[in-house]
C-alpha positions in Angstrom: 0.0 0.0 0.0 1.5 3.4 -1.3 2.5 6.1 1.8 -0.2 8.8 -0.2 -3.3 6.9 1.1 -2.9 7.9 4.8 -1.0 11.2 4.0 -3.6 12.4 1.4 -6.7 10.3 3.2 -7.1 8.6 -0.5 -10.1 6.5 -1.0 -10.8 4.3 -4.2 -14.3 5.9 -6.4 -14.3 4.5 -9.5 -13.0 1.0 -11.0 -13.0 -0.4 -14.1 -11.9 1.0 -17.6 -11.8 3.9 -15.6 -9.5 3.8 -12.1 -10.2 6.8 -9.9 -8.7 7.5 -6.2 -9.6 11.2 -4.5 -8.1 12.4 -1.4 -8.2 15.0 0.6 -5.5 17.3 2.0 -6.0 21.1 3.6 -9.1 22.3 1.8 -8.3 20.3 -1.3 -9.6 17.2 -3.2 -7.2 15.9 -5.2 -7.5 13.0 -7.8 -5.7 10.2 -9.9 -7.4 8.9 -12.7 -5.8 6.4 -15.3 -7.1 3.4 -17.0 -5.1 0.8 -19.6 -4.0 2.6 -22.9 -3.6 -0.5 -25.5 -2.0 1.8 -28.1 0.7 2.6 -25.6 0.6 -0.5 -23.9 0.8 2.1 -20.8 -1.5 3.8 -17.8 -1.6 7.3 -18.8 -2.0 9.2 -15.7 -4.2 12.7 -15.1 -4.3 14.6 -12.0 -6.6 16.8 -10.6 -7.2 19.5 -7.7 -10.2 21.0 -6.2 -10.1 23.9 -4.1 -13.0 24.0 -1.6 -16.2 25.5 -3.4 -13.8 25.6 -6.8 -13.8 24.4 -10.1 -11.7 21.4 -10.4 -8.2 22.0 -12.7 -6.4 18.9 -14.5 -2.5 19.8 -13.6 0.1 19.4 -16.3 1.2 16.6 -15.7 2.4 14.2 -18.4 3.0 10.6 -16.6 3.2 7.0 -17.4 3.1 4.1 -15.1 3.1 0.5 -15.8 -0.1 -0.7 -13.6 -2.9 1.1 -11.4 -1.1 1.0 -8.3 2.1 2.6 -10.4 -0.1 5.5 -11.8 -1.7 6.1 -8.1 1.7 6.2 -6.6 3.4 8.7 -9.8 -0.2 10.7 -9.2 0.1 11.2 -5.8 3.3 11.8 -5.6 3.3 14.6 -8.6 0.7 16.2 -6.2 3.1 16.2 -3.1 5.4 18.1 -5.2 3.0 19.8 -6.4 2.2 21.5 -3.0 5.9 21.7 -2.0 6.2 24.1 -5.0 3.3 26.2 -3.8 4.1 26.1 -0.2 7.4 27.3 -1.3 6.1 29.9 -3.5 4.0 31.7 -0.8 
């Protein structure tokens, strides 16, 4: 089981072609969304935030992983980063 799920209180919401976990972390709901890209023969990974009351905003992120449990883990831990950066920034 990947660190993020207790640090970012994740919880699986969708499964199937689909594969969805949200969390939560200050006043934010993040997500990681991926599903099985046959093309690629990859897990494409998109990752979203949420700001309390706000419109949620796919981040830039351009990841790969080789299995759900891979694409959680690079999701999550783009988001980590991700608020590093903009605790950093002020």
């Amino acid at each position: 089981m990947s660190h993020y799920v207790s640090h970012f209180n994740v919880r699986q919401t969708e499964g199937g072609p689909r594969y969805v976990q949200e969390g939560h972390f200050q006043n934010y709901t993040l997500t990681v969304a991926t599903g099985y890209d046959a093309q690629r023969d990859t897990y494409p990974v998109h990752v979203y935030v949420q700001a309390q009351g706000g419109k949620k905003t796919k981040l830039g992120a351009d990841l790969s992983a080789d299995s759900v449990q891979d694409a959680y883990d690079r999701g999550f831990h783009y988001l980590q980063v991700w608020f590093n950066k903009k605790a950093a920034e002020g």
